[in-house]
N, C-alpha and C positions, 0 to 999 in steps of 0.2 A: 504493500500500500504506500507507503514511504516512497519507493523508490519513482512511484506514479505520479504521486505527488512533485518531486523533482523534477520528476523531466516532464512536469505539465508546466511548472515553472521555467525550464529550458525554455520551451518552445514558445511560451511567452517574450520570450526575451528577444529568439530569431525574431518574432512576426509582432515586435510590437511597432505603434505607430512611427516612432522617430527612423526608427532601423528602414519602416517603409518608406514613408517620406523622404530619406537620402536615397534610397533607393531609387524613386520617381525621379530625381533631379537628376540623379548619374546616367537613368537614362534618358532623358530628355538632353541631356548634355552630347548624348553618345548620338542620339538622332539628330542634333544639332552639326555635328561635325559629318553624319553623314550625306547630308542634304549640300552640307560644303564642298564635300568633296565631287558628287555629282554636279554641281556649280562649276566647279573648276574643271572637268570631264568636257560637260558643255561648251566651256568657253577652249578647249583644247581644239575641238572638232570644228 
């Protein structure tokens, strides 16, 4: 029981808000740099 306990707590930790929310920015940042790089694709062509 103990041990469920724990690792319900873990997994709160992975999936809690903040950890998401960097989450969302890191990728937004990632889709950010890949729309640039198609940009610069475009303008190669």
């Amino acid at each position: 029981m103990l041990y469920i306990i724990q690792n319900t707590i873990t997994m709160k930790g992975i999936f809690s808000t903040e950890n998401l929310a960097v989450s969302c920015i890191l990728l937004e940042r990632e889709r950010e740099r890949e729309r640039e790089r198609e940009r610069e694709r475009e303008r190669e062509r």
